[in-house]
N, CA, C and O atoms as a printed pandas DataFrame, in Angstrom:
     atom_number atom_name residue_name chain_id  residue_number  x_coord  y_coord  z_coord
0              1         N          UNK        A               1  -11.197  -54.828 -110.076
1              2        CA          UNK        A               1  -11.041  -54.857 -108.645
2              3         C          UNK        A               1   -9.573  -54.793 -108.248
3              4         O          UNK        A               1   -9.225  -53.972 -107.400
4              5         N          UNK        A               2   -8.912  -55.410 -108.675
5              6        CA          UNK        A               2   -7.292  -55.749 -108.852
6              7         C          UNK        A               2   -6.907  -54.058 -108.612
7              8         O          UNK        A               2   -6.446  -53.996 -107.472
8              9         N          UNK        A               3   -6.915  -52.617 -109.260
9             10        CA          UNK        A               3   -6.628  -51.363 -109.690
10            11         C          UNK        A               3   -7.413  -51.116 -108.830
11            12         O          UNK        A               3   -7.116  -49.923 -108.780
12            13         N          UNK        A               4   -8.443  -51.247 -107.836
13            14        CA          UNK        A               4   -9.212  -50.749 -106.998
14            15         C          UNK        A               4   -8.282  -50.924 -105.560
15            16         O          UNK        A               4   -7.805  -50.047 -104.841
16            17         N          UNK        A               5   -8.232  -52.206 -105.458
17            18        CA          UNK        A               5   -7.535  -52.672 -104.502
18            19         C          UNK        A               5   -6.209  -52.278 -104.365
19            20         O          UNK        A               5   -5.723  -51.950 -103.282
20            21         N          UNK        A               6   -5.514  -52.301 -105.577
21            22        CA          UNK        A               6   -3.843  -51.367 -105.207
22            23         C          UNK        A               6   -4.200  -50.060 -105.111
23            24         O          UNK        A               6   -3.172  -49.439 -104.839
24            25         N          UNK        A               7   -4.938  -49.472 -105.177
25            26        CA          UNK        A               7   -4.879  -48.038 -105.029
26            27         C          UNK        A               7   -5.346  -47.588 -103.394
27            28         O          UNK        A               7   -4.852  -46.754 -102.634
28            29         N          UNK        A               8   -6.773  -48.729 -103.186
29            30        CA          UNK        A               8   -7.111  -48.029 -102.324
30            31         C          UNK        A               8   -5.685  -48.513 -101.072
31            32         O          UNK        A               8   -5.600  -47.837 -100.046
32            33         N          UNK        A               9   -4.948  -49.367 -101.239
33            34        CA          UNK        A               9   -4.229  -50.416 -100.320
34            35         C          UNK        A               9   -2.420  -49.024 -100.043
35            36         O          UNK        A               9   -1.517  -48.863  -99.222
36            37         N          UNK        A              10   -2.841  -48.483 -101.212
37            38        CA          UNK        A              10   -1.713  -47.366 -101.571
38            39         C          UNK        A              10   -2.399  -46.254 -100.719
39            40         O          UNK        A              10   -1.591  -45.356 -100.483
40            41         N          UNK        A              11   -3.487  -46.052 -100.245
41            42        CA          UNK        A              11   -4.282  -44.677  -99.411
42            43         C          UNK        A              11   -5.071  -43.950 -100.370
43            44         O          UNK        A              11   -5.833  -43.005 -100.167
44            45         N          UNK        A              12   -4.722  -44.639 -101.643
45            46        CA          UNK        A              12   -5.911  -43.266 -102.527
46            47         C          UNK        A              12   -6.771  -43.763 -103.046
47            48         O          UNK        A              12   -6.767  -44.786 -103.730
48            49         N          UNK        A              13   -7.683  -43.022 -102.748
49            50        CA          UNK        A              13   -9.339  -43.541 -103.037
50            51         C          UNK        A              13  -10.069  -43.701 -104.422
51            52         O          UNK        A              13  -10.442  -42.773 -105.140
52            53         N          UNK        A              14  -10.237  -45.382 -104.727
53            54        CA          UNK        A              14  -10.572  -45.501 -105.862
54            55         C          UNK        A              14  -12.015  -46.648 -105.946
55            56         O          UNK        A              14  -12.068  -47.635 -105.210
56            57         N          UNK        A              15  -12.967  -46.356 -106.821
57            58        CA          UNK        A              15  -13.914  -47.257 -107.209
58            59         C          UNK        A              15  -14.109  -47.754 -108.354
59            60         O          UNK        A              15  -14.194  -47.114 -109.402
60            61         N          UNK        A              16  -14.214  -49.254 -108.187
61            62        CA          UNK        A              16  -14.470  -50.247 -109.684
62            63         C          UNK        A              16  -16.136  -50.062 -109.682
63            64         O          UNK        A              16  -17.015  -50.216 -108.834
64            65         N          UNK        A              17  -16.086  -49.505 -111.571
65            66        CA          UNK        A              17  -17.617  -49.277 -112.160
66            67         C          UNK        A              17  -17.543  -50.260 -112.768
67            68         O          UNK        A              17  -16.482  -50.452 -113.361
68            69         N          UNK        A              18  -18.813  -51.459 -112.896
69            70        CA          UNK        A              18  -18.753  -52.168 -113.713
70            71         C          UNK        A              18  -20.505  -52.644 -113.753
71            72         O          UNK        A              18  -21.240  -52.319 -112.820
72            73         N          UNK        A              19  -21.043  -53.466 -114.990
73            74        CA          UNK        A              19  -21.900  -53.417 -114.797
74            75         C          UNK        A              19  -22.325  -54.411 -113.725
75            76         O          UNK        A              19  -21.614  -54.873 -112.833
76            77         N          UNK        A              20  -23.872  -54.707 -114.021
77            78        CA          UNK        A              20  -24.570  -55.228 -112.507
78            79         C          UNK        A              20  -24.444  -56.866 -112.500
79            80         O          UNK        A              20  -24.689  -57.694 -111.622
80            81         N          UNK        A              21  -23.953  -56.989 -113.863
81            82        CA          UNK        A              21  -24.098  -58.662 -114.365
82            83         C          UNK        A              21  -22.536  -58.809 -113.666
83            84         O          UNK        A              21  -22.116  -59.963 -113.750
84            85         N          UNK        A              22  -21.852  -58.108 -113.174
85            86        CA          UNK        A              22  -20.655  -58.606 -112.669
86            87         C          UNK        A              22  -20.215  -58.256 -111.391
87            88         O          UNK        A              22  -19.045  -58.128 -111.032
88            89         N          UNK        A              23  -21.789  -58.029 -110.363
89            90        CA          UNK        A              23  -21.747  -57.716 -108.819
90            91         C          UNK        A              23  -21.266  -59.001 -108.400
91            92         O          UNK        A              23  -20.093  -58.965 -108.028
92            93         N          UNK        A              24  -21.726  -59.939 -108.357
93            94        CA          UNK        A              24  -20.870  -60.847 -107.618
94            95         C          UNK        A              24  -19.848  -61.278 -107.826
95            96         O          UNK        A              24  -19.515  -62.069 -106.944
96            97         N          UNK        A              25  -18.924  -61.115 -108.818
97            98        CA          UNK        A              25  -17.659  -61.512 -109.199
98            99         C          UNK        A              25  -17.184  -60.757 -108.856
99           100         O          UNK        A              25  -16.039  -61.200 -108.946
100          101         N          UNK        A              26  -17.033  -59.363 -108.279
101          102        CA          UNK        A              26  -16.913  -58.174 -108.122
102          103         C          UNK        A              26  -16.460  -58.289 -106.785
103          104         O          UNK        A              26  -15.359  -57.856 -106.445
104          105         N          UNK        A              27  -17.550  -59.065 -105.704
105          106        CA          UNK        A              27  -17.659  -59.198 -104.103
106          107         C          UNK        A              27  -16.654  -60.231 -104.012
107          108         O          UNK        A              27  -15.822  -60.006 -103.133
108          109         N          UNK        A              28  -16.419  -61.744 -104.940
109          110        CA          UNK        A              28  -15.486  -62.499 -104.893
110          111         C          UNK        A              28  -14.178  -61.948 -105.121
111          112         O          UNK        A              28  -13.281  -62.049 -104.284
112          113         N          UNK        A              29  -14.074  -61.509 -105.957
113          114        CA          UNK        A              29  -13.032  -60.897 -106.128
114          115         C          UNK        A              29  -12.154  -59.764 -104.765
115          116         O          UNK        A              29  -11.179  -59.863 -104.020
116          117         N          UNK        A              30  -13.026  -58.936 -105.014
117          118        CA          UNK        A              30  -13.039  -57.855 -103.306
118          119         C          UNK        A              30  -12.089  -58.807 -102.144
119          120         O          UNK        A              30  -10.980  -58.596 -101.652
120          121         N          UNK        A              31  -13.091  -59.945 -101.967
121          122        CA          UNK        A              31  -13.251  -61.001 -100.259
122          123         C          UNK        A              31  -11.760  -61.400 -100.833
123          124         O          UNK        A              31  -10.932  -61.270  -99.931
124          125         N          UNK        A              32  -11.283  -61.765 -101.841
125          126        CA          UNK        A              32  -10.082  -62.919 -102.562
126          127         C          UNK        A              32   -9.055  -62.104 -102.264
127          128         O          UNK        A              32   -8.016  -62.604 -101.836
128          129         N          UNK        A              33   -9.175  -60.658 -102.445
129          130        CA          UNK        A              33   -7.469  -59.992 -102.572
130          131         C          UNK        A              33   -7.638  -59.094 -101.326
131          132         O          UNK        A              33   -7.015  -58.041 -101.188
132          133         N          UNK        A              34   -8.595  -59.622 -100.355
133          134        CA          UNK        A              34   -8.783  -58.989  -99.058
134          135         C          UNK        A              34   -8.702  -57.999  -98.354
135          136         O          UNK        A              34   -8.117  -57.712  -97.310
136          137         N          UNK        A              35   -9.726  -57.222  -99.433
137          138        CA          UNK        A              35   -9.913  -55.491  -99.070
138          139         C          UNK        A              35  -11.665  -55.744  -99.361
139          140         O          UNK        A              35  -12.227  -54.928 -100.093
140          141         N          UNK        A              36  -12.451  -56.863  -98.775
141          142        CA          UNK        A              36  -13.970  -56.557  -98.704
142          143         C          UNK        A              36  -14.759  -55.878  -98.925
143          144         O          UNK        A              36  -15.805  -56.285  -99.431
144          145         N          UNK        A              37  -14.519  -54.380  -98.579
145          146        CA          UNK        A              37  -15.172  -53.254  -97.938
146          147         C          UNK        A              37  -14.675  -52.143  -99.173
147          148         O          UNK        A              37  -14.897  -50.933  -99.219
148          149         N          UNK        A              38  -13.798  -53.153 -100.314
149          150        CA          UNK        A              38  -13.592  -51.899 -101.473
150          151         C          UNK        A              38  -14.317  -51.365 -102.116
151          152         O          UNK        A              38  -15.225  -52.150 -102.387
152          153         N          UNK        A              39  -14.535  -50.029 -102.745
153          154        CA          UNK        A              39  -15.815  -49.303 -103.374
154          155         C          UNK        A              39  -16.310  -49.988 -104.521
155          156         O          UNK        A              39  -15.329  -50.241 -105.220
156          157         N          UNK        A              40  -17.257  -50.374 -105.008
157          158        CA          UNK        A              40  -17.536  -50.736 -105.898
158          159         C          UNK        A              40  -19.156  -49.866 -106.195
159          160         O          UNK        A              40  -20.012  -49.714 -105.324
160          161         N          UNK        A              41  -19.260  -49.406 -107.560
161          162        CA          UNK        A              41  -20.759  -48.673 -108.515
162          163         C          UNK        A              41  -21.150  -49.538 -109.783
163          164         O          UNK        A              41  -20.324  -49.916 -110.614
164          165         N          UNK        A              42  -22.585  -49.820 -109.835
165          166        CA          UNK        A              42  -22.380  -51.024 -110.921
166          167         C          UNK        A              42  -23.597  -50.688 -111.717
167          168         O          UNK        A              42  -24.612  -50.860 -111.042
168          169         N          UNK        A              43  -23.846  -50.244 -112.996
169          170        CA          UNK        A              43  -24.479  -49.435 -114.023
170          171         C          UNK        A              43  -25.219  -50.642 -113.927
171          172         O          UNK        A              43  -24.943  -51.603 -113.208
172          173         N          UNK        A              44  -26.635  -50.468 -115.074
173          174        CA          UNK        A              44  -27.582  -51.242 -115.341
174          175         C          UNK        A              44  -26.980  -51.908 -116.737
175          176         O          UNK        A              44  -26.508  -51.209 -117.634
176          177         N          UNK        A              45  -27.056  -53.264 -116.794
177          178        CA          UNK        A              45  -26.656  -54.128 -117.929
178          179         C          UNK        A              45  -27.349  -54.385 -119.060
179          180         O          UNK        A              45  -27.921  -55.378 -118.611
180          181         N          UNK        A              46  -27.757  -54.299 -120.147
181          182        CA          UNK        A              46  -25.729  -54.301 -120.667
182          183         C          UNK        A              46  -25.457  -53.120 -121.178
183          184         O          UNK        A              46  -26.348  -52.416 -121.652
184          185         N          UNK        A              47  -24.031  -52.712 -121.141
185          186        CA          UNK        A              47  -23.158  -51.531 -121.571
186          187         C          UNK        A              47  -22.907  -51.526 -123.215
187          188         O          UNK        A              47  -22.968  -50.508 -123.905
188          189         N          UNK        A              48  -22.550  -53.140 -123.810
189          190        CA          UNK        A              48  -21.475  -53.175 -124.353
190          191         C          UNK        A              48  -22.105  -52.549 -126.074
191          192         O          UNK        A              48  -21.429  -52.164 -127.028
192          193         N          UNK        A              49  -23.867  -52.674 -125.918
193          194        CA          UNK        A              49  -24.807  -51.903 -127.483
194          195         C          UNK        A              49  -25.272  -50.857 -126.985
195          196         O          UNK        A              49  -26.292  -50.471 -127.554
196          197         N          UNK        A              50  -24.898  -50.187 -126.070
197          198        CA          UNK        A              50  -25.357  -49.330 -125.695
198          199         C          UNK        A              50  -25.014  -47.984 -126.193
199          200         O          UNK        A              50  -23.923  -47.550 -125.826
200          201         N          UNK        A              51  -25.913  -47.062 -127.146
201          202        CA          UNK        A              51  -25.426  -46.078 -127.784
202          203         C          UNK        A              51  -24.772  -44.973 -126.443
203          204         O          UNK        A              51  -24.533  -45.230 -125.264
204          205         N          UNK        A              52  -24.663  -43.990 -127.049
205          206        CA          UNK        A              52  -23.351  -42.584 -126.708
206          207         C          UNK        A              52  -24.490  -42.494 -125.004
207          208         O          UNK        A              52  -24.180  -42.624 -123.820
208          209         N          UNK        A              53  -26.118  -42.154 -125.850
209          210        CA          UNK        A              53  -26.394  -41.318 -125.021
210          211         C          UNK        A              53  -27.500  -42.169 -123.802
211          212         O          UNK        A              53  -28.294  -41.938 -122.890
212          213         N          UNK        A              54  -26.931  -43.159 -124.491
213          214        CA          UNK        A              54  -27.480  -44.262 -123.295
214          215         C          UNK        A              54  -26.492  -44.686 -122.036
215          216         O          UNK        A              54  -26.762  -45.213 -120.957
216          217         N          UNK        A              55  -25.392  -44.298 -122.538
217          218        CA          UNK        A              55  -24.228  -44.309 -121.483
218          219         C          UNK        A              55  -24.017  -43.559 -120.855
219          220         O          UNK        A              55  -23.505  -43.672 -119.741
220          221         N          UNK        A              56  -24.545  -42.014 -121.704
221          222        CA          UNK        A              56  -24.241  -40.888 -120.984
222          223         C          UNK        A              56  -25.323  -41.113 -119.498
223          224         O          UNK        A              56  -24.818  -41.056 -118.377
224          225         N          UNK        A              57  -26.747  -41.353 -119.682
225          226        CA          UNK        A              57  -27.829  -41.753 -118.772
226          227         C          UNK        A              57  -26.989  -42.611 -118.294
227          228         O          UNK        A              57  -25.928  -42.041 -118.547
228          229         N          UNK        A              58  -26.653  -43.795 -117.666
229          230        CA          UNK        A              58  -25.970  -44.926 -117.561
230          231         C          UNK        A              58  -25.260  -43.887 -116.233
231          232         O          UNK        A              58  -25.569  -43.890 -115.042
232          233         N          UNK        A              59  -24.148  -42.981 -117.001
233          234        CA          UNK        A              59  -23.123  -42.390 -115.541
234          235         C          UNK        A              59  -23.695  -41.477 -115.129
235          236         O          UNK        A              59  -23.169  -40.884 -114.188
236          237         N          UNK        A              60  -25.097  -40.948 -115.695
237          238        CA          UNK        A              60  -25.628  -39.785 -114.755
238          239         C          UNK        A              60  -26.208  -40.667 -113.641
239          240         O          UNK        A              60  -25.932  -40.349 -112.484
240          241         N          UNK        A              61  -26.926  -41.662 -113.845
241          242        CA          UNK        A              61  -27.767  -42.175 -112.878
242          243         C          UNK        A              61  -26.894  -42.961 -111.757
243          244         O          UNK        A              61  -27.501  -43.546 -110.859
244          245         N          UNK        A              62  -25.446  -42.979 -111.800
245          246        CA          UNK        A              62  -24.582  -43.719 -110.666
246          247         C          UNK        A              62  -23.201  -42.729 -110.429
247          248         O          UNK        A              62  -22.060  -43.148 -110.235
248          249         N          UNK        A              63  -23.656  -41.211 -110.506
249          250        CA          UNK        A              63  -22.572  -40.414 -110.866
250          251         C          UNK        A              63  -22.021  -40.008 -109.226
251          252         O          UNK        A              63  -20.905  -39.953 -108.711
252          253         N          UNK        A              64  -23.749  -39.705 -108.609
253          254        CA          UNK        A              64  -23.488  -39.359 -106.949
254          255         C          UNK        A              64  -22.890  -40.706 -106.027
255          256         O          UNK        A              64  -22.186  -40.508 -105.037
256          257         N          UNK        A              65  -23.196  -41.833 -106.399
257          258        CA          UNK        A              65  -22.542  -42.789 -106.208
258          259         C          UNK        A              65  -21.135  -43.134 -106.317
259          260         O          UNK        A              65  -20.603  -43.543 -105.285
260          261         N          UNK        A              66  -20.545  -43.061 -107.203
261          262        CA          UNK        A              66  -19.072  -42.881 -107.423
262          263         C          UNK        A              66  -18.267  -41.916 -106.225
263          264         O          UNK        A              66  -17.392  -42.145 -105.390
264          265         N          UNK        A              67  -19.188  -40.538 -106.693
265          266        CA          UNK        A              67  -18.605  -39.611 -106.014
266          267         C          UNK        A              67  -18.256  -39.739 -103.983
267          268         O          UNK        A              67  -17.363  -39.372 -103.220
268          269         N          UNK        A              68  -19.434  -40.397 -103.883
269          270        CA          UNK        A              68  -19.687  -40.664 -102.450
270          271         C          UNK        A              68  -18.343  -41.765 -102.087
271          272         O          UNK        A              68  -17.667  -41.583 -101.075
272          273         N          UNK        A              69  -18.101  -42.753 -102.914
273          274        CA          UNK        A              69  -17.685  -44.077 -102.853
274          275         C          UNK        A              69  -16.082  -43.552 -102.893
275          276         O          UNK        A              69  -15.140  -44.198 -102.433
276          277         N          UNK        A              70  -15.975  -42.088 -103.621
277          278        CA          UNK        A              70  -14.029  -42.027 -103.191
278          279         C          UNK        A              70  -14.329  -41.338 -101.884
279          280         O          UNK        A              70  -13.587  -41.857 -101.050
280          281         N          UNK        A              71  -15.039  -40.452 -101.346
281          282        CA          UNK        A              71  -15.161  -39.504 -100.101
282          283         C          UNK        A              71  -15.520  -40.249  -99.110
283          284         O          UNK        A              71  -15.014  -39.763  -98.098
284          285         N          UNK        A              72  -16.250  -41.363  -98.807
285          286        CA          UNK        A              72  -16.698  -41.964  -97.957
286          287         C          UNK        A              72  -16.392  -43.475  -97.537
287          288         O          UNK        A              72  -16.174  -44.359  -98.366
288          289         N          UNK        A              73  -16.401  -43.657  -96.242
289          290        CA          UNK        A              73  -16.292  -45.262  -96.359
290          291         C          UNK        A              73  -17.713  -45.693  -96.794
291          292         O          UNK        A              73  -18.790  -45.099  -96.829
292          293         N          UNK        A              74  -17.247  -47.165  -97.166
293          294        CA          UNK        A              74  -18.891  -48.045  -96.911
294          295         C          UNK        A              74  -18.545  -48.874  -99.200
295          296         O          UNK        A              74  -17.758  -48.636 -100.116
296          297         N          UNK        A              75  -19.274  -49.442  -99.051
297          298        CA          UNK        A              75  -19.530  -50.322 -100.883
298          299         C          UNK        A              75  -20.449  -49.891 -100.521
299          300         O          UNK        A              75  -21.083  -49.858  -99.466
300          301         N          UNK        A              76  -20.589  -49.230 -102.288
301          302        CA          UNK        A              76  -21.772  -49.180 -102.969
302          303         C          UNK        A              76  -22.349  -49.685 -103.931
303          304         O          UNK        A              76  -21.435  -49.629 -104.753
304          305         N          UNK        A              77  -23.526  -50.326 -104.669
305          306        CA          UNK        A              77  -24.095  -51.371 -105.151
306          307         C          UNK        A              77  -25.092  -50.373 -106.027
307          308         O          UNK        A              77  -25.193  -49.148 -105.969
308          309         N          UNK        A              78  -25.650  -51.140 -106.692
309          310        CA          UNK        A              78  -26.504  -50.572 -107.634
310          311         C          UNK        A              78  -27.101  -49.235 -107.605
311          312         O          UNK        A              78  -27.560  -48.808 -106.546
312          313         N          UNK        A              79  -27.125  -48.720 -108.399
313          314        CA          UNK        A              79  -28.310  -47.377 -108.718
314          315         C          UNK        A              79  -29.578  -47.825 -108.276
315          316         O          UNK        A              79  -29.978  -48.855 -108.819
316          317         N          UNK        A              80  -30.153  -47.416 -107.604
317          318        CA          UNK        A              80  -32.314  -47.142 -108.330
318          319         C          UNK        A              80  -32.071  -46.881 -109.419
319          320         O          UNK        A              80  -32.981  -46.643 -110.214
């Protein structure tokens, strides 16, 4: 969030991917360095045994998300 927040605070549009087990630390974090409304995309958990092509699924399924989240205002939250 920290690299989300200097960037977007710099004018250029950036979103923290992380997984879903770390949405609310994510929103604390956001509210704490007081940019709320920063982009955030948050994969299905967990990442960290997750083979090649389970990851690859992983950023297809939150890929339009990302994309939306540098072009657009608004947080974004989980995949379907």
């Amino acid at each position: 969030m920290h690299d989300t927040v200097w960037f977007e605070i710099q004018g250029i549009p950036a979103v923290t991917i992380a997984s879903e087990e770390f949405e609310d630390a994510a929103t604390i974090q956001a509210e704490a360095l007081g940019l709320p409304e920063a982009h955030r995309v948050f994969v299905r958990h967990p990442i960290q045994d997750a083979t090649d092509d389970e990851m690859r699924e992983k950023a297809d399924a939150v890929f339009d998300q990302i994309v939306k989240a540098l072009l657009v205002d608004g947080v974004n939250t989980l995949a379907d």
